[in-house]
LUMSE-133911 format. One record per residue (C-alpha): residue number from 1; z, y negated, x negated. Coordinates in pm, 1 decimal, decimal comma, padded with zeros to 6 digits. Layout:
# residues N
{resi = NUM&Z = Z&Y = Y&X = X};
...
//
This chain:
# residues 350
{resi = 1&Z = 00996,7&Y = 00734,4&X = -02427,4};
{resi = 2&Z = 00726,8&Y = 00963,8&X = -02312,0};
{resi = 3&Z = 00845,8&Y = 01224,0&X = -02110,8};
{resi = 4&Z = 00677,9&Y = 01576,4&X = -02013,1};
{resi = 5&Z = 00565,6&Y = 01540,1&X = -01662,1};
{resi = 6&Z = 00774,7&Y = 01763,7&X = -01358,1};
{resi = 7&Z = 00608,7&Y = 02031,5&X = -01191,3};
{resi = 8&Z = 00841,1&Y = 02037,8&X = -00937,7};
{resi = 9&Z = 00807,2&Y = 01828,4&X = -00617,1};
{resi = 10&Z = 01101,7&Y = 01719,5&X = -00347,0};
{resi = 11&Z = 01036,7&Y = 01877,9&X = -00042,9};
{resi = 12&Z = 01182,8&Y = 01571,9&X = 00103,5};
{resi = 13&Z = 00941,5&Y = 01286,7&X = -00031,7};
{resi = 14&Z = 00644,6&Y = 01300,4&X = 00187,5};
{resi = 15&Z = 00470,5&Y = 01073,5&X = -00051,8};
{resi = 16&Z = 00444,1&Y = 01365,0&X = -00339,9};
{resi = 17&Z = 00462,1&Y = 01631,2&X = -00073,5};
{resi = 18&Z = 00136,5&Y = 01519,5&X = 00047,1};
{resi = 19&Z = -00001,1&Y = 01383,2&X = -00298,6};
{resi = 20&Z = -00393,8&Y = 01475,9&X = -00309,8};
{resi = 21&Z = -00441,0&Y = 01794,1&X = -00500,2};
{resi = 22&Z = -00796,0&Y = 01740,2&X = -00509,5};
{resi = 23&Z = -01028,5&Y = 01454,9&X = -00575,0};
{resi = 24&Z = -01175,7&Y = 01538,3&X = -00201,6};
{resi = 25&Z = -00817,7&Y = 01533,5&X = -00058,7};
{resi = 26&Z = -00841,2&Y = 01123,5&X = -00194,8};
{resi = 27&Z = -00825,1&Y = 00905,7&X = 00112,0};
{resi = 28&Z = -00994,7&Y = 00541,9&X = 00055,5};
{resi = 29&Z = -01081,2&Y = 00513,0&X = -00336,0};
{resi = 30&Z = -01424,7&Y = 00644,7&X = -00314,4};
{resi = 31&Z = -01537,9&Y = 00421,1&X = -00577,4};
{resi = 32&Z = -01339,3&Y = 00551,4&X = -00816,2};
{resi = 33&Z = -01323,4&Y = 00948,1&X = -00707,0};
{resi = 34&Z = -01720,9&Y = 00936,5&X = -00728,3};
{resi = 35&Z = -01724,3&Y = 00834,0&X = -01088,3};
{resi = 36&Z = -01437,7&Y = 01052,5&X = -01226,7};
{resi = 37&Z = -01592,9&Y = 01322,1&X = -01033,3};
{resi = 38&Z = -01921,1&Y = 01275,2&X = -01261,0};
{resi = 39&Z = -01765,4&Y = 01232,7&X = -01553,9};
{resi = 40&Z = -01598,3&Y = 01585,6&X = -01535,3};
{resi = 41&Z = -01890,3&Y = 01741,0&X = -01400,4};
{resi = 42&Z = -02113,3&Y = 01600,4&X = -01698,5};
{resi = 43&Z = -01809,3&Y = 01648,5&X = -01950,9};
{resi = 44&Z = -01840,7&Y = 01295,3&X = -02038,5};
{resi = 45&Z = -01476,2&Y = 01222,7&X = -02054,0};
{resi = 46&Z = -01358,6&Y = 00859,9&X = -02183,2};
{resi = 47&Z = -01056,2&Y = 00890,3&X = -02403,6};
{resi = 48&Z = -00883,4&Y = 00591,0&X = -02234,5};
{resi = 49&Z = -00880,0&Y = 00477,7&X = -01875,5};
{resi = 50&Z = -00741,1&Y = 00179,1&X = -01705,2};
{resi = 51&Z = -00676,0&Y = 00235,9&X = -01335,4};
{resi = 52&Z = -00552,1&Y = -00120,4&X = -01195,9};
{resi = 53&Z = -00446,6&Y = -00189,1&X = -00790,1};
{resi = 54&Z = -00187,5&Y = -00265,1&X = -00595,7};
{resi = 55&Z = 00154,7&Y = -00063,0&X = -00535,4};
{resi = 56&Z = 00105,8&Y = 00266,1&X = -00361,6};
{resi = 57&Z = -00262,9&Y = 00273,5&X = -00386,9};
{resi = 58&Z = -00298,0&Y = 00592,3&X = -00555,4};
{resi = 59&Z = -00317,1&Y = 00501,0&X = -00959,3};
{resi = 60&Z = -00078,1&Y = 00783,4&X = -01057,2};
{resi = 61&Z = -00194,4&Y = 01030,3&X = -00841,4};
{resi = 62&Z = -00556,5&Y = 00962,0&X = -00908,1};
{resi = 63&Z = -00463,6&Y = 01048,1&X = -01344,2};
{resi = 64&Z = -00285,3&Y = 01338,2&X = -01201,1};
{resi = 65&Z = -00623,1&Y = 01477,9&X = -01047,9};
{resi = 66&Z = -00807,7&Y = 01355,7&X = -01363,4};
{resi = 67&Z = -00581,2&Y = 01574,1&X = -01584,1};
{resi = 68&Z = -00627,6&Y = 01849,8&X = -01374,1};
{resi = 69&Z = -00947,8&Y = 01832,9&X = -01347,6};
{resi = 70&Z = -01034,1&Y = 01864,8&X = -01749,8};
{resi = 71&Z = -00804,8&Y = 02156,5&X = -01727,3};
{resi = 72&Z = -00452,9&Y = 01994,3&X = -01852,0};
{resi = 73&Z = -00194,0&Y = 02238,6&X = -01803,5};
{resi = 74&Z = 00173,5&Y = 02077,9&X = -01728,5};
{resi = 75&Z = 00320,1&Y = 02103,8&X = -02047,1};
{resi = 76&Z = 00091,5&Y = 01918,1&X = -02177,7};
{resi = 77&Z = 00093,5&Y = 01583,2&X = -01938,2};
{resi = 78&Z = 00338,7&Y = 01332,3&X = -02050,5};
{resi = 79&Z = 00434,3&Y = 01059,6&X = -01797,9};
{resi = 80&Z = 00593,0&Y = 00703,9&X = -01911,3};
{resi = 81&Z = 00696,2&Y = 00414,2&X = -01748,9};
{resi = 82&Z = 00640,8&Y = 00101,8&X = -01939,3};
{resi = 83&Z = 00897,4&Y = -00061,8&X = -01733,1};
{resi = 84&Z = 01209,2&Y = 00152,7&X = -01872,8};
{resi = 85&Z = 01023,6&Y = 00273,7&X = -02208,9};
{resi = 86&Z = 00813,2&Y = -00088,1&X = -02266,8};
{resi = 87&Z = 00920,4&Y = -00165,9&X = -02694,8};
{resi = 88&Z = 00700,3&Y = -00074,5&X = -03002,3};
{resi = 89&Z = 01036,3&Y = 00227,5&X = -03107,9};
{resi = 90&Z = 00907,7&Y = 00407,1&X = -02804,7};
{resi = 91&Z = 00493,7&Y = 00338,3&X = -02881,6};
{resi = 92&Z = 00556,4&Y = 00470,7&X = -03234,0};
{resi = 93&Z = 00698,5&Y = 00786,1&X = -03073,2};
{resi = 94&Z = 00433,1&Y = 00858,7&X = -02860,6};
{resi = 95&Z = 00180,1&Y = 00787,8&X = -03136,3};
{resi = 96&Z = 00392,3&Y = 01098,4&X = -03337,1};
{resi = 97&Z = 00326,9&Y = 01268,2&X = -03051,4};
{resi = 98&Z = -00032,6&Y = 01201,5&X = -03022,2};
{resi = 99&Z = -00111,9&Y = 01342,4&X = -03371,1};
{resi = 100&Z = -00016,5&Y = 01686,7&X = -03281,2};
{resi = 101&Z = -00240,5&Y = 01931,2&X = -03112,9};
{resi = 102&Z = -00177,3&Y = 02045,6&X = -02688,9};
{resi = 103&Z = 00022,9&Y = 02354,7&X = -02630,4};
{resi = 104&Z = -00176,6&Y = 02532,6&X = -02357,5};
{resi = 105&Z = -00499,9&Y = 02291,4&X = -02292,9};
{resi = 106&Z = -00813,0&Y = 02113,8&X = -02470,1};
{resi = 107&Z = -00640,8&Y = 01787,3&X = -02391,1};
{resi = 108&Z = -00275,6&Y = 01633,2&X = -02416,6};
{resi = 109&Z = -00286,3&Y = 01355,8&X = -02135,4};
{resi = 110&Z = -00073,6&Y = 01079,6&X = -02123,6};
{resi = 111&Z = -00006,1&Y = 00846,8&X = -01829,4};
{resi = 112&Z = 00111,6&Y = 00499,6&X = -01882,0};
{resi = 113&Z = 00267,3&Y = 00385,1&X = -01598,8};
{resi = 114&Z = 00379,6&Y = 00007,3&X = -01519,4};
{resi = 115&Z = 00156,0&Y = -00070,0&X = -01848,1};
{resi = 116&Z = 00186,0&Y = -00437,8&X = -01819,9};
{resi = 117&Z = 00544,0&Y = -00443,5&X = -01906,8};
{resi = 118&Z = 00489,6&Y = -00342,7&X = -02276,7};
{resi = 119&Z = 00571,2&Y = -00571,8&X = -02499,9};
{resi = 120&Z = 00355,5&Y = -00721,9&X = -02751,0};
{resi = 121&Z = 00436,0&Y = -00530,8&X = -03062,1};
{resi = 122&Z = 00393,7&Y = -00240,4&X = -02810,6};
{resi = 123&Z = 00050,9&Y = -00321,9&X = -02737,7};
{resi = 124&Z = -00017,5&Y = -00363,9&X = -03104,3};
{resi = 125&Z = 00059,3&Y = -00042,7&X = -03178,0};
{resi = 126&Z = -00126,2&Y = 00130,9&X = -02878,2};
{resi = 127&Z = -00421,3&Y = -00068,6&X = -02988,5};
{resi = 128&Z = -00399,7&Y = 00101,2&X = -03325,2};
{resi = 129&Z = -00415,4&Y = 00487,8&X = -03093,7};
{resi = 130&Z = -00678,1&Y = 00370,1&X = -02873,6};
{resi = 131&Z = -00907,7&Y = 00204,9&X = -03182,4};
{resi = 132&Z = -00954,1&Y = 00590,1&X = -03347,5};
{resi = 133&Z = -00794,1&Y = 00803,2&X = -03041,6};
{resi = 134&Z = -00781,1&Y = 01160,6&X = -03157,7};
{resi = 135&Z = -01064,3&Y = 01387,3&X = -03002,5};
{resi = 136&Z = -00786,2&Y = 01596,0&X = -02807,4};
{resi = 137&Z = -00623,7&Y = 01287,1&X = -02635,2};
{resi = 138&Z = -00656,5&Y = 01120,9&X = -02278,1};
{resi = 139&Z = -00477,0&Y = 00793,9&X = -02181,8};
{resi = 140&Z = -00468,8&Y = 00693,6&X = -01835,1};
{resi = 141&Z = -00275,9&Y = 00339,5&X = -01848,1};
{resi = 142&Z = -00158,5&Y = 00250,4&X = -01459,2};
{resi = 143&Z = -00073,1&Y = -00129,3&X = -01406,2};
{resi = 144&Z = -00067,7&Y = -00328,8&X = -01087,5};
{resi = 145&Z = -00095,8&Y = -00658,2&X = -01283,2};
{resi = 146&Z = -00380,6&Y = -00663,4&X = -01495,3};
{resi = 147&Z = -00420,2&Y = -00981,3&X = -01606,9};
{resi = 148&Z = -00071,2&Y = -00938,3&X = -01831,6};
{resi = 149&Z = -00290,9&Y = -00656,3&X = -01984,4};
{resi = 150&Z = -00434,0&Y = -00726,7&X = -02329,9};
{resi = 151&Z = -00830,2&Y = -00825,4&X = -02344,1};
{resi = 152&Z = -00796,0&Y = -00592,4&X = -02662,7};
{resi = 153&Z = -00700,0&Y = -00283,1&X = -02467,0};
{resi = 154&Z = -00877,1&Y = -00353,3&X = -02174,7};
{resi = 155&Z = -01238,0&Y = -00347,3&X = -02364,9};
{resi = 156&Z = -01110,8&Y = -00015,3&X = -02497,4};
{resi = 157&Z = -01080,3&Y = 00161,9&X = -02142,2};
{resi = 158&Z = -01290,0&Y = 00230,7&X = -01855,6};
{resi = 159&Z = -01133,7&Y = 00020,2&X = -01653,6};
{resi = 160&Z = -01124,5&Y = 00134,2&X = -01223,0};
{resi = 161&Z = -00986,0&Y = -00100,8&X = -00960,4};
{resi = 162&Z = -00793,7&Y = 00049,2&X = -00690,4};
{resi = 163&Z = -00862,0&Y = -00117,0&X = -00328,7};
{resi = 164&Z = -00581,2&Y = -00128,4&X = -00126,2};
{resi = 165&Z = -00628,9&Y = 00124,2&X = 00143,4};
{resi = 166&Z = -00717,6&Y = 00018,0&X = 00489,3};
{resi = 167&Z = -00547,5&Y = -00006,2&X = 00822,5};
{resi = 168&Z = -00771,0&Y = 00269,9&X = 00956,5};
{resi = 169&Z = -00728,3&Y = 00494,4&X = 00638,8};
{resi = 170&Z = -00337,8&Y = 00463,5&X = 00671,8};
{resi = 171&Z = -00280,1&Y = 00510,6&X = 01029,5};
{resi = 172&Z = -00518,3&Y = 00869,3&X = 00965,7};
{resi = 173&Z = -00310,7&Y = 00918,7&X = 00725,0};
{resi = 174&Z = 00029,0&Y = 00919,1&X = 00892,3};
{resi = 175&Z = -00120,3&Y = 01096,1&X = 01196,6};
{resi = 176&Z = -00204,8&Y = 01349,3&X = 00997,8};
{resi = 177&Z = 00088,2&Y = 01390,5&X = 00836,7};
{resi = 178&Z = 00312,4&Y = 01415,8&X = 01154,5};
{resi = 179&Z = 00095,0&Y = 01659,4&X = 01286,1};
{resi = 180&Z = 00155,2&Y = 01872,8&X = 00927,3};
{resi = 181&Z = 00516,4&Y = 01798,6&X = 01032,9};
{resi = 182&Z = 00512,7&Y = 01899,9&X = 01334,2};
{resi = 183&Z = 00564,0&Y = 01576,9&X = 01531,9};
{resi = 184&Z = 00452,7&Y = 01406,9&X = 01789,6};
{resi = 185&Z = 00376,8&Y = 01068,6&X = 01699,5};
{resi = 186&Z = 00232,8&Y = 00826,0&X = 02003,9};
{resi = 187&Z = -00118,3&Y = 00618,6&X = 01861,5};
{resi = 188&Z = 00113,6&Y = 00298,7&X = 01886,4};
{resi = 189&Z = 00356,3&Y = 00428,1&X = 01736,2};
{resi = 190&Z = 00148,6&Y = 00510,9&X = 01399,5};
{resi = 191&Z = -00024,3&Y = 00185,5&X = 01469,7};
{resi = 192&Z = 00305,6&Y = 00053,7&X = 01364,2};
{resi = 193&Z = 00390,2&Y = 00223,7&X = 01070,2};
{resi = 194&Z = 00034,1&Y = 00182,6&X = 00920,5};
{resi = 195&Z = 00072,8&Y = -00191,0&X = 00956,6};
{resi = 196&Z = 00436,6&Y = -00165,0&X = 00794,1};
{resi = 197&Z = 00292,2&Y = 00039,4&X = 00534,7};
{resi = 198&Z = 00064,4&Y = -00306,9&X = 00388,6};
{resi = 199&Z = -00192,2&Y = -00106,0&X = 00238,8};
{resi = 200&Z = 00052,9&Y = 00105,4&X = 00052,7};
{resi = 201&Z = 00010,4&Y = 00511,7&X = 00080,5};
{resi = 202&Z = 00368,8&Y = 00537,7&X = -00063,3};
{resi = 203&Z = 00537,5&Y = 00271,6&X = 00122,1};
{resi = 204&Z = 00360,4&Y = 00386,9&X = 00466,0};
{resi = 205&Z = 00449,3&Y = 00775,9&X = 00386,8};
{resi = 206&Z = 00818,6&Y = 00645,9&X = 00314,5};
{resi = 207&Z = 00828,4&Y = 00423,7&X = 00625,7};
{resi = 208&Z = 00731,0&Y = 00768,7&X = 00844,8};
{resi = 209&Z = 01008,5&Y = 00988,6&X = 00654,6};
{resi = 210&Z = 01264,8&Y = 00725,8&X = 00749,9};
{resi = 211&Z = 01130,6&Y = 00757,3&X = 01121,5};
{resi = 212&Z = 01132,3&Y = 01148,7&X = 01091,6};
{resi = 213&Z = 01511,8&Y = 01128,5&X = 00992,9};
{resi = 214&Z = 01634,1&Y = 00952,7&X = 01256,9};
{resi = 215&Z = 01442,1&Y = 01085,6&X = 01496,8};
{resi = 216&Z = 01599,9&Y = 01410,0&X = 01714,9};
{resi = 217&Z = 01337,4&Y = 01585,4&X = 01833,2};
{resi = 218&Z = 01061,6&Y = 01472,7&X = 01652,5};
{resi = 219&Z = 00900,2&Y = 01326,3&X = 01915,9};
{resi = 220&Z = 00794,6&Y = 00942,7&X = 01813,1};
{resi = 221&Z = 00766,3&Y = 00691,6&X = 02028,2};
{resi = 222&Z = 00644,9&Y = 00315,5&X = 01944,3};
{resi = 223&Z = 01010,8&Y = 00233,5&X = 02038,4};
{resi = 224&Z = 01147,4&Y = 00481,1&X = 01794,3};
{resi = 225&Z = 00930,5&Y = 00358,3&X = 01481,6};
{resi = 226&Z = 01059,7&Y = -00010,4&X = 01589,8};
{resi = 227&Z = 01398,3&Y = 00009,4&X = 01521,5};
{resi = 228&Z = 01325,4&Y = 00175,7&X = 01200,6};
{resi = 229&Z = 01096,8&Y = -00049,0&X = 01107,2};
{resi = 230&Z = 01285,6&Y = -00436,9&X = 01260,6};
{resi = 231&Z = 01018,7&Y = -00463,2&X = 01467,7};
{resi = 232&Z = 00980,3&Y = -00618,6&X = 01830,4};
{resi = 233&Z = 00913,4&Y = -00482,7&X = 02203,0};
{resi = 234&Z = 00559,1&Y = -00521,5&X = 02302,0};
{resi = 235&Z = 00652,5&Y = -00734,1&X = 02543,2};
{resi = 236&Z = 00835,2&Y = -00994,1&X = 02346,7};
{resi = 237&Z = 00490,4&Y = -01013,1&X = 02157,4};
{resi = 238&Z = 00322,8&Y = -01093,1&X = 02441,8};
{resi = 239&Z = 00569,4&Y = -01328,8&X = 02596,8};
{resi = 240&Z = 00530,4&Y = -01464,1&X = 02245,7};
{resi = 241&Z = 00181,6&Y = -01490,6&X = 02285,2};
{resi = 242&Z = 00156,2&Y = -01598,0&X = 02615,2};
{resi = 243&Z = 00354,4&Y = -01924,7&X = 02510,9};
{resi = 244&Z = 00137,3&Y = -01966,3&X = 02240,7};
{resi = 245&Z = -00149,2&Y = -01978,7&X = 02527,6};
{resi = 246&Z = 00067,3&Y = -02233,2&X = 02709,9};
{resi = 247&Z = 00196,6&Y = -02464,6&X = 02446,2};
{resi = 248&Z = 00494,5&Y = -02419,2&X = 02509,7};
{resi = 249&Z = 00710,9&Y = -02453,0&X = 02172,3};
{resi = 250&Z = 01053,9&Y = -02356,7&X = 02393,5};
{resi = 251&Z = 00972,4&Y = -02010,5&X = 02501,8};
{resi = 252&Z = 00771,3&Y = -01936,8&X = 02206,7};
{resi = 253&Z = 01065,4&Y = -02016,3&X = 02066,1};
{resi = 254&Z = 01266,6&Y = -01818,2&X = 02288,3};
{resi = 255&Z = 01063,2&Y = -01494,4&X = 02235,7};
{resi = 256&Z = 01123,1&Y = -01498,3&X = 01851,2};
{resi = 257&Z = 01500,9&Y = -01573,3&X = 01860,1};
{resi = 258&Z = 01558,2&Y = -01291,3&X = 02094,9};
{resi = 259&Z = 01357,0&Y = -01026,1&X = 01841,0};
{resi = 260&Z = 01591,6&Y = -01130,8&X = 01604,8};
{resi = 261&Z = 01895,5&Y = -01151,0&X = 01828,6};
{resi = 262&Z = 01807,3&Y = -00804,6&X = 01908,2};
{resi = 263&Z = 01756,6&Y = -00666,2&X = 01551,0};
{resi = 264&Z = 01417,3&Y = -00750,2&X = 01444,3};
{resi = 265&Z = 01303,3&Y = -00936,6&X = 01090,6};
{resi = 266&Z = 01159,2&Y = -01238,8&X = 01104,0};
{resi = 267&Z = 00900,0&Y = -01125,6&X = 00862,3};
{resi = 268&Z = 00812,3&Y = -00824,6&X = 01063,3};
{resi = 269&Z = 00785,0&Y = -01040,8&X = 01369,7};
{resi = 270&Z = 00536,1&Y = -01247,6&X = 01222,9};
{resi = 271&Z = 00350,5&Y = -00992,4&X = 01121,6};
{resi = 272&Z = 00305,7&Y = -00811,5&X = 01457,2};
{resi = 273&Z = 00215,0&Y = -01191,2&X = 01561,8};
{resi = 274&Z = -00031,8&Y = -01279,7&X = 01328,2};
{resi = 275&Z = -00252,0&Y = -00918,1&X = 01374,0};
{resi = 276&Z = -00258,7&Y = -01019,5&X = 01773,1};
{resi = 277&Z = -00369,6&Y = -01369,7&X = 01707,2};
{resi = 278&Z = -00624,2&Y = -01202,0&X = 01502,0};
{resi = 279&Z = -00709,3&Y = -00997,2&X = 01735,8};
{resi = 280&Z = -00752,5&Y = -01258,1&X = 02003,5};
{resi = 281&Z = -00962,9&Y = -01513,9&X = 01805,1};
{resi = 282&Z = -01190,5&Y = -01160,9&X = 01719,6};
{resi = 283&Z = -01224,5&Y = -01055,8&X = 02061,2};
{resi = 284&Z = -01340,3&Y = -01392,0&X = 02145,4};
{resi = 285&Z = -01596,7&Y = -01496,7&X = 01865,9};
{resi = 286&Z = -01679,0&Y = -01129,0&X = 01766,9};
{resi = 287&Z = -01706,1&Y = -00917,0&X = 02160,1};
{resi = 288&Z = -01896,3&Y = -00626,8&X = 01974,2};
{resi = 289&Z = -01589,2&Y = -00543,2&X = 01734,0};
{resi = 290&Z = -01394,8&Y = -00482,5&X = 02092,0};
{resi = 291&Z = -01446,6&Y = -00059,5&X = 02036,6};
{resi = 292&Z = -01301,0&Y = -00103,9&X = 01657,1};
{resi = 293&Z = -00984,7&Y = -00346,2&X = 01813,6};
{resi = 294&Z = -00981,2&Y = -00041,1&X = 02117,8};
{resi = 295&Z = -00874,3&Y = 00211,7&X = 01754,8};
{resi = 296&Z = -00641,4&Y = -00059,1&X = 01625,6};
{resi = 297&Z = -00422,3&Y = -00162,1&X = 01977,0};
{resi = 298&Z = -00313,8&Y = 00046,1&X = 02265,3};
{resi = 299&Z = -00498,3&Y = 00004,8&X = 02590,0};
{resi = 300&Z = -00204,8&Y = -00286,6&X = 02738,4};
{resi = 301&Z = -00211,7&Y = -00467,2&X = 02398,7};
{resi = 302&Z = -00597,1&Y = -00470,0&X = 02419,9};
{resi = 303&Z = -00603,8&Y = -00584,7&X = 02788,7};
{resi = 304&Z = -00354,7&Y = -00874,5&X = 02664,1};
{resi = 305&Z = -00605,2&Y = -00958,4&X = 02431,4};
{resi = 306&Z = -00899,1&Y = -00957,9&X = 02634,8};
{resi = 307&Z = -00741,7&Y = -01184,7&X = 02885,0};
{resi = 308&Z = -00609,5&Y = -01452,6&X = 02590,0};
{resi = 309&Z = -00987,5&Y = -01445,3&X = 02442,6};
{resi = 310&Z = -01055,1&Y = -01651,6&X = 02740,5};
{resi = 311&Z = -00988,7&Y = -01984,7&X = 02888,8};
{resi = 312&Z = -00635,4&Y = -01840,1&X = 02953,4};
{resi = 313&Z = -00593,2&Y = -01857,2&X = 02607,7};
{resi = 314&Z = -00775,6&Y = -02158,8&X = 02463,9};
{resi = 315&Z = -00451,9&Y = -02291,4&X = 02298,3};
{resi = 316&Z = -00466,3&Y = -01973,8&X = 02024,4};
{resi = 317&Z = -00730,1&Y = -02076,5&X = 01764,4};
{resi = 318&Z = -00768,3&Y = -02072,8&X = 01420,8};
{resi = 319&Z = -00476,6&Y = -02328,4&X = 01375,0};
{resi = 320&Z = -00242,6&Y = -02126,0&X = 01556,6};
{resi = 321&Z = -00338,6&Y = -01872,5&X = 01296,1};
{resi = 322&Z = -00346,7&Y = -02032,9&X = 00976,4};
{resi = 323&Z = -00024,0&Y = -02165,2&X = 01059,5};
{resi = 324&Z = 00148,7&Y = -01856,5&X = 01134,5};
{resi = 325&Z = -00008,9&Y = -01735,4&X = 00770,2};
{resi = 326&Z = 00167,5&Y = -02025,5&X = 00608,2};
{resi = 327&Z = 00508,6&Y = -01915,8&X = 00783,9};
{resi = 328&Z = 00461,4&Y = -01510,6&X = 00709,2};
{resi = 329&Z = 00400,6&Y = -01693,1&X = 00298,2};
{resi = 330&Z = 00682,8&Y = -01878,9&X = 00334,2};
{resi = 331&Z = 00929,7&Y = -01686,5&X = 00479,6};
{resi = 332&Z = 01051,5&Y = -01392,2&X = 00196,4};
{resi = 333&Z = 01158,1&Y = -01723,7&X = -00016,4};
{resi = 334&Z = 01307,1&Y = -01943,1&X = 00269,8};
{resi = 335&Z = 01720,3&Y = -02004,7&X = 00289,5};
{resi = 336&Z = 01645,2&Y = -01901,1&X = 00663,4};
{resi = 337&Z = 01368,1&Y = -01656,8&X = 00728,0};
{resi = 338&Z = 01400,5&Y = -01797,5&X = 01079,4};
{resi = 339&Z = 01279,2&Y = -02164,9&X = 00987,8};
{resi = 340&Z = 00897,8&Y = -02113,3&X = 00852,1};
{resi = 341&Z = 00784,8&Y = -01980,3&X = 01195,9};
{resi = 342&Z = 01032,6&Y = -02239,6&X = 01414,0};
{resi = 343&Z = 00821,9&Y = -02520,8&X = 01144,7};
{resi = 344&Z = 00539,0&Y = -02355,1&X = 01204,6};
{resi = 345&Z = 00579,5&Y = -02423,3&X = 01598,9};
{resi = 346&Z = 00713,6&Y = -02740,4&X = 01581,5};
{resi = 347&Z = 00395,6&Y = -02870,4&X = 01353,0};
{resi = 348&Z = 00151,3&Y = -02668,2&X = 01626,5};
{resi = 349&Z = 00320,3&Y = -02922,8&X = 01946,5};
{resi = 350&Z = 00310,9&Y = -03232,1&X = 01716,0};
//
């Protein structure tokens, strides 16, 4: 059921406190912004959209703007999620809805959240709306799985594709909101959570509020985001690393069990493994990215690095990698988590 959308924001959620209230406050979508943006400015306003992505990307946010922008007051944006409200009862209700004028505004705008999950009857009877939309009407349909979305409705919206927001954009982003919250957040430290975050605004804004709670003085350190987070020391990462370098399986082996002995996921571990192997085989067959990997990694993490894209560190190639890939795959759906990466070592020594 279609629902009128809130004003009203939780001081608490950092994610909608620090939701983009213009398109120029939009962070990483600047192929979509740049278009919308055009559209208003030439009054050329489709009466559907499709904006497709990943989780956290912006899709909602982005239709919020839009609305705005043509002048939608509040009352008359109504929000649904497909996933609660996905049957043809709750399509015909909207469609009531549809036929009556806006309250306050030259447009009633509707946002279809999680639009994949209608059903098919659903669909059906959206189709019917979008075929001979009334001239006062704006759908934005949201969906992070597109290809469960009808080729019928998809030729009737202008359909935008939502990147997934990079490492660079993210850690900005949470540096910039600690400073708004008054904290003190050390480079490594949002380093961290932008990595955590897996090209998710949401997700990384959450992972920051969690940080912010437990944190006393608002002060945070690498550390601090770690145990938040499951992730491990630097230094068991590099002793990780380092016997990678050496071949030797045992205290590779060693390194990960005592990150998890000591609280960290699996998952998380591999993670923080895989970007350093990355960012030794790039330091070693790309030297001129070494000012762009000097942003990404603090200066001992870089100096690690440096020394491993040698000789030293011969033993980390593209193997290494691709194996540690298949483990980070395999590891959400393993009986263990801790057996994909011990695999993946064992198969490395073979």
């Amino acid at each position: 059921m279609a629902k009128k959308a809130e004003s009203g924001r939780n001081p608490m959620a950092l994610y909608r406190t620090y939701r983009p209230s213009t398109f120029e406050e939009v962070r990483g979508q600047e192929q979509v912004v740049s278009v919308l943006e055009a559209a208003v400015k030439k009054d050329e306003i489709a009466h559907a959209y499709l904006f497709a992505g990943g989780r956290g990307t912006g899709k909602t946010s982005m239709a919020r703007l839009l609305a705005a922008a043509v002048g939608t007051a509040e009352e008359d944006i109504y929000e649904m999620d497909a996933a609660s409200n996905r049957g043809i009862d709750e399509i015909r209700e909207l469609r009531e809805g549809v036929a009556t004028l806006p309250f306050n505004s030259r447009y009633k705008f509707y946002i279809i959240d999680e639009a994949h999950a209608l059903t098919r009857d659903a669909w059906g009877a959206l189709l019917k709306t979008l075929e001979e939309p009334p001239a006062h009407v704006i759908f934005v349909l949201a969906t992070t799985e597109l290809d469960r979305v009808p080729e019928t409705i998809i030729s009737r919206c202008q359909v935008f594709q939502f990147k997934k927001p990079s490492h660079e954009v993210l850690k900005k982003l949470v540096q910039d909101v600690a400073k708004k919250e008054r904290a003190s957040l050390e480079p490594t430290g949002a380093e961290l959570i932008a990595l955590m975050g897996e090209g998710s605004f949401r997700d990384t804004l959450s992972i920051l509020q969690k940080v912010l709670t437990v944190s006393r003085d608002k002060k945070l350190t690498e550390a601090e985001v770690g145990k938040v987070v499951g992730a491990p020391s630097s230094k068991t990462v590099h002793d990780f690393l380092h016997a990678l370098a050496d071949k030797n399986t045992e205290e590779a082996i060693a390194a990960f069990h005592e990150a998890v002995t000591n609280g960290s996921e699996p998952r998380v571990f591999l993670l923080l493994a895989i970007t350093k192997v990355r960012g030794v085989l790039l330091m070693r067959y790309a030297p001129k990215l070494e000012k762009e990997l000097a942003e990404q990694f603090g200066g001992d993490d870089l100096a690690i690095l440096k020394e491993l894209a040698g000789a030293k560190g011969a033993a980390i190639n593209s193997s290494v990698l691709a194996e540690l890939l298949t483990a980070y795959i395999e590891t959400s759906r393993a009986p263990y988590p801790a057996i994909p990466l011990e695999l993946a070592l064992y198969r490395l020594n073979s």
